[in-house]
N, C-alpha and C positions, 0 to 999 in steps of 0.2 A: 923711481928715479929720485938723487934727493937735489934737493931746492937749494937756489943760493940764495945767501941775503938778500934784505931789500937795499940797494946804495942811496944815497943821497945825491940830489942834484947842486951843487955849487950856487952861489948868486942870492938873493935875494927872493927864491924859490926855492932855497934848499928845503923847508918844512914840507913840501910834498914829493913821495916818493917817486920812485923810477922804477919799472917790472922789468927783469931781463926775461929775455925766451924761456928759459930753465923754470922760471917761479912761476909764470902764467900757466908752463907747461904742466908743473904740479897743482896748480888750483883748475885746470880743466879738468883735468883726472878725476881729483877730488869732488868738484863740482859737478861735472859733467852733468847727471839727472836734472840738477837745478835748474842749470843754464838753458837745458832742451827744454824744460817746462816754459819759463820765459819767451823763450822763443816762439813756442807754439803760443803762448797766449795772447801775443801779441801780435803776431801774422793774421792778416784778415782769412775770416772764416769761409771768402770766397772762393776762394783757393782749393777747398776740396779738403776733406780728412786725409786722404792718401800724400797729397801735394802737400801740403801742412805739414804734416809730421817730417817728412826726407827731407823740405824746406829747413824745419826749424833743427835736424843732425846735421844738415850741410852750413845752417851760418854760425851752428855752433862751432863745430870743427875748424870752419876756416876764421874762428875769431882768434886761433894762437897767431901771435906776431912771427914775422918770417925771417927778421935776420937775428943774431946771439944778443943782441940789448935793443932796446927801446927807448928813446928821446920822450915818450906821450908820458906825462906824469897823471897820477891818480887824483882827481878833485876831493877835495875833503870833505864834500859831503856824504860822499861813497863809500868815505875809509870805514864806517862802520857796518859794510858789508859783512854777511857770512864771517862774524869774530873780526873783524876789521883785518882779511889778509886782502891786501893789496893790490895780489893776484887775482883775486875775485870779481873785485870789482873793478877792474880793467879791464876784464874779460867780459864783464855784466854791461859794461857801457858799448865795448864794437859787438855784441849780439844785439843790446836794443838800438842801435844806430843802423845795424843793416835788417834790423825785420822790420823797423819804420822805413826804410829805404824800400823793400819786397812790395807794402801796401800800394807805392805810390805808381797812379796813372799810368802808363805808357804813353810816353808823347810823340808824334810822328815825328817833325825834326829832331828830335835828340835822341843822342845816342842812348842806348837803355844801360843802366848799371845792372854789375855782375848779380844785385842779390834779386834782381827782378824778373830774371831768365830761370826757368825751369833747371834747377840743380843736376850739376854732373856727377857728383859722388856726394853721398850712397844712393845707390838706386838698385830697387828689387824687381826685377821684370815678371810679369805672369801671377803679380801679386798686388791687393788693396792693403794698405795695412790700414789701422786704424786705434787708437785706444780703447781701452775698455768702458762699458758703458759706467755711468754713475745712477740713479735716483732725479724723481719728476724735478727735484731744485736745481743741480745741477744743466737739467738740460735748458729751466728757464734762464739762466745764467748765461749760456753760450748764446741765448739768442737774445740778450740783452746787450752784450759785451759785442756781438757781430753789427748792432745797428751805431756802434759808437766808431767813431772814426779813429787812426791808429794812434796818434800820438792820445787820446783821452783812454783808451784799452793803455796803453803802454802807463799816464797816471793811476789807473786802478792796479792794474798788476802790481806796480811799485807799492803801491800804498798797502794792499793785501798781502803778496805773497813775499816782499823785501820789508815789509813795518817798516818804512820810511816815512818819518812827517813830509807835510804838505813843503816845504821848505828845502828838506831836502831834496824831495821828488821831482821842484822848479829847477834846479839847480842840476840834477842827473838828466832834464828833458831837453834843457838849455843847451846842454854837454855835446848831446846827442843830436842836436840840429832840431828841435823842433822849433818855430819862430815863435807861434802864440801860443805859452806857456797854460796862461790863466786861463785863456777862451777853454784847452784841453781839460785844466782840473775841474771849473765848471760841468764842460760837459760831462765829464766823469762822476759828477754826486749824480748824476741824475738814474745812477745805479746802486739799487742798496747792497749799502756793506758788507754782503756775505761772503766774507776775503776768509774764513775758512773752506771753504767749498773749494779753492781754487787747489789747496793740495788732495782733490777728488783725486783718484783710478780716472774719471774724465778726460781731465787734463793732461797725462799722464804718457806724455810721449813714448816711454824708453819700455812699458808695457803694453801691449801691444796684441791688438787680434788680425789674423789676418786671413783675406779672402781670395779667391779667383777672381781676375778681370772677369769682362764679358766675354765669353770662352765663345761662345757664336761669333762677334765681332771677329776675335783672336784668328780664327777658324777660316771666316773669310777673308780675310787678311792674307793670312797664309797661303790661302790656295790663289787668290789673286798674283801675289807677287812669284806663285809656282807656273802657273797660268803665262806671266807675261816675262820670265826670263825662258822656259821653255818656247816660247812664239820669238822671241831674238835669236835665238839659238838656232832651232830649225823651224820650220815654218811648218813644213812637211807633221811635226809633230801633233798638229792641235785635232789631225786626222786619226791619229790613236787616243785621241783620250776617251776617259770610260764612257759605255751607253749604261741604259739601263740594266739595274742588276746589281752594279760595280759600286754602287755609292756603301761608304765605311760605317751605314747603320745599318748594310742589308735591307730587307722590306720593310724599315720602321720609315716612321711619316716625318716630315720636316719637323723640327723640333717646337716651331711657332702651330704647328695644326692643332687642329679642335681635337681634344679626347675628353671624353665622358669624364671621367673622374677627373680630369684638370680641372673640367667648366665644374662641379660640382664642387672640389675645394674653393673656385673663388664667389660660389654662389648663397647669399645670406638664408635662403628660404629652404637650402638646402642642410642648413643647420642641425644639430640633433639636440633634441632640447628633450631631455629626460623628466618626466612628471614628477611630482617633488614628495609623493612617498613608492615611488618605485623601490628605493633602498629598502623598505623593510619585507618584503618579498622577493628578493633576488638571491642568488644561487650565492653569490659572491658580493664580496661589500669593498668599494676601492671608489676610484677615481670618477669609472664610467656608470655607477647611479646616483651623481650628484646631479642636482637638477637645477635650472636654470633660474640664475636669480640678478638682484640689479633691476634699475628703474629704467634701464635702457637696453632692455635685453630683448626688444620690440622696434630697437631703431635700424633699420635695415642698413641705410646712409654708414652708420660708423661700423655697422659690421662684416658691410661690404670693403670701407677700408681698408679695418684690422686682416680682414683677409687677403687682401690683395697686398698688402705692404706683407705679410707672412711669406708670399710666393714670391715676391718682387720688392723687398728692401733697398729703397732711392739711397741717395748719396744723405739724404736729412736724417737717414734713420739710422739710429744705434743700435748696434746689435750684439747682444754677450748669450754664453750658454756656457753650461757648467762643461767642467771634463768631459770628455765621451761621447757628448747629446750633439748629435747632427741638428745643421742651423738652417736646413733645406725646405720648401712648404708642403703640406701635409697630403698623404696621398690619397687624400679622400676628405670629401665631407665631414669636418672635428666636428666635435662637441661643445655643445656652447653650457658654460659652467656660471658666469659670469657678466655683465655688461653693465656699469654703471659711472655714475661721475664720485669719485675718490678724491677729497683735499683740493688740489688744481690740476688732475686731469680727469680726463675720462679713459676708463682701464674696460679691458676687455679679456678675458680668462677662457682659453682654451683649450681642449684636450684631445689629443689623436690618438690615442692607446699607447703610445710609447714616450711623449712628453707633454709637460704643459708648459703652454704659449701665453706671455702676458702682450698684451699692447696697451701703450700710452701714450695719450699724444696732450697736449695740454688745454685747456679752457679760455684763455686770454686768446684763442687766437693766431698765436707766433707757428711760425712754421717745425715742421722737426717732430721727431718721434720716438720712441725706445719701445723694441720688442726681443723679451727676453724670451730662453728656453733652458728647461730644466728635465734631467729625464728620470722617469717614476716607475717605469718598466717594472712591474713583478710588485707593486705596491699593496700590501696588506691594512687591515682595516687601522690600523694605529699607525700607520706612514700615509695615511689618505684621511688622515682627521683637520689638516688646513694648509691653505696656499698664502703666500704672501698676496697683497694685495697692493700695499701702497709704502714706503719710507719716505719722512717726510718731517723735519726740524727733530731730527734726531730719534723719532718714534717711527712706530709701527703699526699697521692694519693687517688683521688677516681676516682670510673668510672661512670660513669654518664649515666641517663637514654637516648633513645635517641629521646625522645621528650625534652629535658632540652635542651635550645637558646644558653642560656649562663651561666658561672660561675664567682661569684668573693670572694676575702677574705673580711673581715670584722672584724674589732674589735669590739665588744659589750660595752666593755668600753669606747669608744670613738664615741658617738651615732655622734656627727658632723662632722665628720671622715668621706669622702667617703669612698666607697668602691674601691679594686683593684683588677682589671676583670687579671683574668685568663688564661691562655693559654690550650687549650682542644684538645688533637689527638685522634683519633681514639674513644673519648668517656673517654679518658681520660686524667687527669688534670694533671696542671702543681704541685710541690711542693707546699704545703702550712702549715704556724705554727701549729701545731697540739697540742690545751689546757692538751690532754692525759700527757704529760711528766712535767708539772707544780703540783709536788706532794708533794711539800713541799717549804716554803717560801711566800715574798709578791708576791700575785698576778698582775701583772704588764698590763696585754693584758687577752684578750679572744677572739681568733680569729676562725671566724663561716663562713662554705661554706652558700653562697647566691646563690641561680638557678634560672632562671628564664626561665618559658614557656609563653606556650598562653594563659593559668590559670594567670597568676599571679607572684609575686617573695615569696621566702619563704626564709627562714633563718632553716640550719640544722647544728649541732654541734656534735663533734668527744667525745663520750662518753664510746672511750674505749672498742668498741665494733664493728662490723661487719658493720649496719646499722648505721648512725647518726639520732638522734632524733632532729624533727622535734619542734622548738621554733613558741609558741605563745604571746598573749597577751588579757587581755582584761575577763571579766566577764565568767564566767565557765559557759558552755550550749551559749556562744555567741560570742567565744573566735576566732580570727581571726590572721592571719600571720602579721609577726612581718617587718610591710612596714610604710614606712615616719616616718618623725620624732619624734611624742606623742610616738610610740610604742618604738622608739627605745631608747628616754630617759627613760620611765618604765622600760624598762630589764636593763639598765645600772646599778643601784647601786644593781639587784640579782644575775648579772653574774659571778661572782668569787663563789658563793654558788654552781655552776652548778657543782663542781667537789665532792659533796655529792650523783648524781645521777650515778657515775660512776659504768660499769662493773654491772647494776641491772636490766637490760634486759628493759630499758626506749624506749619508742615509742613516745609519744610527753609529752612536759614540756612547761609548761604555767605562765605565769606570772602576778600577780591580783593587785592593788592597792584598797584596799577595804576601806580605810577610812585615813583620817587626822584628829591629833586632836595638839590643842594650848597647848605647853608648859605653865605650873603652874609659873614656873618663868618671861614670859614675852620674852622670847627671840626668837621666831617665833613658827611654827608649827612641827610636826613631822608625815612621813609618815608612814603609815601600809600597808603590801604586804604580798601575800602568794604566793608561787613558788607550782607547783603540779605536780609532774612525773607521768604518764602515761603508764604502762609495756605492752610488747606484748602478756604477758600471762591470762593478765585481774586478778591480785593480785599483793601485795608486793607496792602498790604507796605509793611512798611519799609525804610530806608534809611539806614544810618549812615556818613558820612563821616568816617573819621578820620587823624591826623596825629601821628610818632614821631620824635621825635630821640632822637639816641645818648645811652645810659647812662641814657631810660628803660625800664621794665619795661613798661609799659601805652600805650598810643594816649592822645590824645586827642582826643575827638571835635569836630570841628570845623563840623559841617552835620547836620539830619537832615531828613528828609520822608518821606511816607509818599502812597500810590496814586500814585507817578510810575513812570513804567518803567525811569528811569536805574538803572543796574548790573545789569541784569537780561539775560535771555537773548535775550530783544525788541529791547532794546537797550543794549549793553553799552561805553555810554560815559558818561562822568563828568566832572565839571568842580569844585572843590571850593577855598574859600580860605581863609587863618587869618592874623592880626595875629602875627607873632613877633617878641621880644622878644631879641633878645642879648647877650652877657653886659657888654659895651659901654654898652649900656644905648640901644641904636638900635635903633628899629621898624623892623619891615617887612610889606607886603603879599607872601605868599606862596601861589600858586597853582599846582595841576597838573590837569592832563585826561589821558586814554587818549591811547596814542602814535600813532593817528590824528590825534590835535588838531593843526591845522596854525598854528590864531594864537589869543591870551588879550586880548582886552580890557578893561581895569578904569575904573568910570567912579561918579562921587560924590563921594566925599570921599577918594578915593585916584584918579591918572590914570594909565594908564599901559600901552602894549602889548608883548608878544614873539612873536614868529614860533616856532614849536614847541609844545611840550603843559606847558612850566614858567614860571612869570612869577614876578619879583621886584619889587617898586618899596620903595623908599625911605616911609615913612607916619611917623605920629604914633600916639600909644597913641588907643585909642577910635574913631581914623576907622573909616567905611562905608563900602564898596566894594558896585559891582554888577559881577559877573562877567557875560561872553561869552565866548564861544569858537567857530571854525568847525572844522569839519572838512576833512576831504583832498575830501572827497566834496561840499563845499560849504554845510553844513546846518547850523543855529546854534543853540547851545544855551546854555543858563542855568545857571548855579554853583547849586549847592545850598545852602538857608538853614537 
């Protein structure tokens, strides 16, 4: 939709503008994510994650103004909102003026305002939503932020996530009806400044997990209100309803009854706790002969918890899991890997044969909890060499298999860079950079745990998830660990791309150089690579096509897709093109496939073919090409988009 001007208002106020319907309409649009971040941050946390989140879409949504202009002018401390549009911060002050409205009391004589009643639109029925979790900081955060009252949450948000001075921030709270401006920014320092944290995945309304109600509740519910319109209806009725036999589980037992393996998942003593060199005797080397380690892997207390909050995750607890990995509690007595105090929580590492379970709850105290799930299914002895343990000011713990010799950090970027070995207690590591928190900006570092056993050294990277995924190199179906030097200059210009594989449930990521071809201008050659994630569910890979000429540091990615088999072991051919500009200032269409490829067809807005696995034609900036290509073998494949 496009936007009108901003007008000016006549008078002795004309210096500040006026939003029509139209302009707000375009700065919602635009903004939207922002605005529902806001919103949720500053809605009390009493309220429930479910009630939160549809809360802070519904005072989002209804903060567009309802007639074609607006008489409210924009305060000027606000104009430098989001690039000073006007639109914005118009829309920024009736969001924080109605979720400061949301927090407040209900009074018995008065009437309750609109943003205080439980929202009519959007609402998802038969469903929790909830955001995704963040890391142990994050969750101390929300419980720091929830003991502050709203208009002081609403000066910390402004101050973090809008960089507003202290000046401004009076001046937007003033706006917004709060009375005692100072008492709020006050209370407000009494929370440190970790106003990066607040753009978490945490906070993070508009992304979103989401769960069954309480399907029992749901259940009786239902047959209650079936129950009592049948009994108005006929009376006669309540004489047929089902005896025994008839119930919709068959001879299964109430779903609250005692069953052996329930009571066994939630019982700590029933634990499995593997001797700590079973692994070099066992048939198979993976998950399940890690042995039980942690200085708290003897406290019955917190690992009765972690197990009970496993089967029964309250409203406090946070819950994420990769693609694929069911988030349901374990059908049996897990395996206890782990139990100890990490940074500022105590973490507890779990294994049921098909995923591992972290729980964390914090040390100070605060109520609230974060229990992740990652699935490991089919895990071999080099995807079962470390689990995450802990992320925490930007770094990383893992704990480490305990056939792993030794650990070090590693820059990926800097292939001639040694490595810097580790300090490892009990199985587990010292701090180290962890690439997770590099979510925006230049890429400067990519820093990767290196283990090394009797196997071999390997190279695994923190991708956001539970398990790190395991980096290759090398032709697909013959792809090997990423050691000495060839391999490590190959991953160097795709490793800043690694952070497209995050949070996708990746198992290993491999890295190809499948062709070189000569620049059309004369100025040396350029290479071609494809990068291929690997997930633990066996769907969902990716696929990055990229493309390097000389003198730069990084690739640039020229294609991506994802569930195709190209670059893979299945099949390990590639077709891949890019507009290139040279210094001349002449385009071209630039194409290469696997040295199988026998001919390139380009057809669209670029024409043009070569016998071989490289093609160049002559283009214009902007054109669209559709690639072809055949093989030696006869078979014909599609360029990647």
């Amino acid at each position: 939709m496009q936007s009108q001007d901003v007008a000016s208002r006549p008078g002795p106020a004309s210096a500040d503008p006026v939003v029509d319907v139209e302009r707000a309409e375009a700065a919602l649009v635009e903004h939207y994510p922002r605005l529902v971040r806001l919103a949720y941050l500053v809605l009390p946390p009493s309220l429930g994650r479910n009630r939160r989140v549809v809360t802070a879409h519904s005072l989002t949504q209804r903060a567009l103004p309802r007639g074609r202009a607006t008489s409210t002018s924009v305060i000027p401390a606000q104009a430098t909102g989001r690039d000073g549009d006007p639109g914005y911060t118009f829309l920024r002050l009736r969001v924080l003026r109605t979720a400061l409205e949301a927090g407040l009391p209900l009074v018995r004589p008065a009437w309750p305002k609109r943003s205080q009643l439980p929202p009519l639109l959007p609402q998802v029925w038969g469903l929790r939503l909830f955001p995704r979790s963040g890391g142990a900081d994050e969750l101390a955060l929300d419980q720091r932020l929830s003991a502050l009252s709203g208009p002081a949450r609403a000066a910390y948000v402004l101050r973090g996530l809008e960089k507003l001075a202290d000046g401004e921030v009076r001046e937007v709270l003033t706006a917004a009806g709060v009375e005692d401006v100072d008492d709020a920014l006050e209370e407000a320092d009494g929370v440190p400044a970790q106003y990066a944290l607040l753009d978490s995945p945490e906070f993070d309304p508009c992304s979103l997990h989401a769960r069954p109600t309480d399907l029992m509740r749901r259940r009786q519910h239902l047959r209650a209100a079936l129950a009592a319109g049948a009994a108005l209806l006929v009376c006669g009725a309540l004489l047929g309803l089902p005896g025994e036999g008839w119930a919709p589980d068959g001879p299964a037992a109430p779903a609250y009854a005692q069953n052996p393996a329930a009571e066994a998942a939630l019982d700590p003593a029933q634990l499995t706790k593997v001797p700590a060199l079973a692994w070099q005797s066992a048939a198979r080397t993976d998950f399940s002969v890690w042995p039980a380690r942690g200085d708290l892997a003897g406290d019955s207390a917190l690992l009765r918890r972690a197990l009970a909050v496993w089967a029964r995750p309250g409203e406090t607890v946070t819950v994420s899991a990769t693609p694929g990995t069911p988030a349901g509690g374990p059908p049996g007595a897990p395996q206890l890997l782990y139990a100890g105090t990490i940074d500022t929580a105590r973490v507890v590492i779990l294994y049921d044969g098909l995923r591992i379970a972290r729980y964390a709850e914090p040390t100070d105290g605060t109520a609230g909890a974060a229990l992740d799930f990652s699935r490991v299914d089919g895990a071999t002895r080099t995807e079962a060499s470390a689990v995450v343990l802990s992320r925490a000011d930007g770094n990383v713990r893992y704990l480490l298999a305990p056939w792993v010799k030794g650990a070090a950090e590693r820059d990926l970027l800097k292939p001639d860079s040694g490595a810097m070995d580790l300090t490892v207690t009990d199985g587990v590591t010292s701090p180290l950079s962890s690439p997770v928190s590099q979510q925006t900006g230049a890429c400067s570092s990519w820093n990767v745990l290196q283990v090394t056993d009797k196997a071999g050294t390997r190279l695994l990277t923190d991708l956001a998830e539970l398990v790190p995924a395991r980096l290759t190199s090398g032709r697909p179906g013959a792809a090997k660990d990423v050691t000495g030097a060839q391999a490590l200059h190959a991953w160097a210009p795709s490793s800043c791309w690694l952070g497209a594989m995050r949070s996708a449930g990746v198992r290993t990521v491999n890295a190809w150089s499948f062709a070189r071809q000569t620049l059309p201008d004369g100025t040396g050659a350029a290479d071609w690579s494809c990068t291929r994630g690997e997930t633990w569910r066996g769907g969902g890979e990716r696929v990055l096509a990229q493309f390097r000429t000389p003198g730069t540091a990084q690739a640039a990615t020229v294609a991506k897709a994802e569930n195709v088999s190209a670059c893979g072991a299945r099949d390990p051919h590639v077709l891949a093109g890019v507009l290139w500009k040279a210094k001349a200032g002449d385009w071209y269409l630039m194409a290469a496939g696997t040295h199988d490829t026998e001919s390139i067809r380009a057809t669209g807005g670029v024409r043009g073919t070569a016998e071989g696995h490289l093609l160049t034609v002559r283009s214009q900036q902007g054109a669209q090409a559709e690639l072809k290509g055949t093989l030696e073998s006869g078979r014909s494949i599609s360029g990647l988009k």
